[in-house]
C-alpha positions as CSV (number, residue, x, y, z in Angstrom):
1,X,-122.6,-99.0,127.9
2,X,-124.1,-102.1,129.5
3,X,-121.6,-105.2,130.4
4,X,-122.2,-108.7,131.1
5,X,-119.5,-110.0,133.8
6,X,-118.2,-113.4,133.4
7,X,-117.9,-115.7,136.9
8,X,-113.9,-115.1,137.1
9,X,-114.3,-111.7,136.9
10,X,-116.8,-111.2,139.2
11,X,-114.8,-113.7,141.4
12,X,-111.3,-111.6,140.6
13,X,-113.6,-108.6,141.4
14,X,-114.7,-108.8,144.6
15,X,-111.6,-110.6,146.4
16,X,-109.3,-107.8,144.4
17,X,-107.0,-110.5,142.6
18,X,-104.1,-108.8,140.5
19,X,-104.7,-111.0,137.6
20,X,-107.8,-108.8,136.9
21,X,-106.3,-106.3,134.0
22,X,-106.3,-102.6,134.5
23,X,-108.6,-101.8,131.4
24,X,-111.0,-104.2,133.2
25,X,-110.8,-102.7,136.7
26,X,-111.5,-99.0,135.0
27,X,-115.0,-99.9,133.3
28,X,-116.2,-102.0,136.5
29,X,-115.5,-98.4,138.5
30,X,-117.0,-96.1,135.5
31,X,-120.5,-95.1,135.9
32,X,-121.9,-98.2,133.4
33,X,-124.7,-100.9,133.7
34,X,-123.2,-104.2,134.9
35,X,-125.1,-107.3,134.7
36,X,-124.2,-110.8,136.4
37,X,-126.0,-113.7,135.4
38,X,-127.9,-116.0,137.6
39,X,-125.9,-119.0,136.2
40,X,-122.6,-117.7,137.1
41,X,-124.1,-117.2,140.8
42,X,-124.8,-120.9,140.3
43,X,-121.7,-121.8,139.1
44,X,-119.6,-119.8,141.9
45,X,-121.5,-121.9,144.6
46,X,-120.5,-125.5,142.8
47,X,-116.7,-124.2,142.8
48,X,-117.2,-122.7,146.4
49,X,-118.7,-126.3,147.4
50,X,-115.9,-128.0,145.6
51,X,-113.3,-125.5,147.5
52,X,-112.2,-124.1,144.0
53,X,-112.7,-120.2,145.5
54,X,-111.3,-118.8,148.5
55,X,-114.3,-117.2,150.2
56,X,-113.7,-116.7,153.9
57,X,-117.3,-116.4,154.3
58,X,-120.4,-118.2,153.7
59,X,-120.9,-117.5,149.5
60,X,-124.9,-117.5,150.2
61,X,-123.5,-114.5,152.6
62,X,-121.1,-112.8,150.4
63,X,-122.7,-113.3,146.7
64,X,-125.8,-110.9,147.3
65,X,-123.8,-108.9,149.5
66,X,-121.2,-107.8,146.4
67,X,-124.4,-107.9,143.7
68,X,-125.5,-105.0,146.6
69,X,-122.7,-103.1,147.5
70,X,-121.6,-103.1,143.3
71,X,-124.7,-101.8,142.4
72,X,-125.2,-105.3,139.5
73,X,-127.9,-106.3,137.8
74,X,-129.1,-109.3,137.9
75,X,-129.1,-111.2,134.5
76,X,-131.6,-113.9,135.0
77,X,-132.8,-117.1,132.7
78,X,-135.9,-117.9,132.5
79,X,-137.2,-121.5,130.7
80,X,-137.9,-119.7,127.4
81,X,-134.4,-118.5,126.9
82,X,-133.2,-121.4,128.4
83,X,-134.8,-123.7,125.4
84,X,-134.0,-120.9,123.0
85,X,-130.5,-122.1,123.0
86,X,-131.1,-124.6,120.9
87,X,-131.8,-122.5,118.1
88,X,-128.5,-120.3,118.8
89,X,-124.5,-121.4,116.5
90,X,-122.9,-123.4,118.8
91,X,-119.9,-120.8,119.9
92,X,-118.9,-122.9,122.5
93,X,-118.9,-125.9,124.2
94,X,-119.5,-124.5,127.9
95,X,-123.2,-123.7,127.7
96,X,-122.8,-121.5,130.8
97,X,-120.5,-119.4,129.1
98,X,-121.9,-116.1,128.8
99,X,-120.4,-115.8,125.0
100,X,-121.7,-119.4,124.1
101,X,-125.5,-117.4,123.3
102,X,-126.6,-115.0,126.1
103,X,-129.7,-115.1,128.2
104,X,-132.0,-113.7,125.3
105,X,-131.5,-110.6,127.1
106,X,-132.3,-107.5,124.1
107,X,-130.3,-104.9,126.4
108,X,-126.7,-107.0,124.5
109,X,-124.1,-106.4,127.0
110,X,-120.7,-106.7,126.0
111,X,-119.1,-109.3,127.6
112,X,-116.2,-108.9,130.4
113,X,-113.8,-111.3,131.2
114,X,-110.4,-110.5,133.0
115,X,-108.4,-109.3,130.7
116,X,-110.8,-108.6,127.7
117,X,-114.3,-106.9,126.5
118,X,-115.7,-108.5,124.0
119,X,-118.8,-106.8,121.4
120,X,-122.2,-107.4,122.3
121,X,-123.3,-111.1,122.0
122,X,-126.4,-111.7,119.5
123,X,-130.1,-111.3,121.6
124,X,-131.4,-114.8,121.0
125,X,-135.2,-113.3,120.5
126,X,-132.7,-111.7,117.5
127,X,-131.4,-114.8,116.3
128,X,-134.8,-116.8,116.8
129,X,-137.6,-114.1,116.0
């Protein structure tokens, strides 16, 4: 099954935090398709800037370094799913929220947070046409 990681639990992930739950840890070491998403790449290097995460190296260093070694997939946005947002129901008020629409991806990962997996978000080229 595929799953979409969320920026904590990527964060939790690789620096081995304990507040990362069991259930979660198992289904990041089973054989499944893990995505990340470009804007949680871009929103690790505004907290690591604002010295919200403790990285003991360089994030431009360590970020494709963990997408390597973990074997992710990049999630990226492009402009068209970018402006298809507009069309999605307002879930939530962080737009960067994986849960708050998606990236139009049609592969629907579930979503993984640190303690929770949540069901596949709606494709947006489902929602819009």
């Amino acid at each position: 099954m595929p799953y979409l990681l969320d920026t904590h639990t990527f964060i939790w992930w690789i620096l081995d935090d304990p507040r990362l739950s069991v259930r979660v840890r198992a289904i990041l070491q089973q054989d499944n398709e893990i995505f990340f998403s470009i804007a949680s790449v871009w929103e690790i290097s505004i907290k690591a800037q604002l010295g919200r995460i403790p990285f003991s190296e360089d994030p431009a260093v360590v970020i494709p370094q963990q997408i390597a070694i973990n074997g992710l997939t990049i999630l990226p946005i492009e402009v068209r799913h970018a402006l298809q947002v507009f069309r999605l129901p307002l879930l939530h008020r962080d737009p960067l929220r994986p849960d708050a629409g998606g990236s139009g991806d049609d592969r629907r990962p579930a979503i993984v947070n640190r303690r929770l997996v949540y069901r596949p978000v709606p494709s947006v080229s489902h929602l819009v046409g």
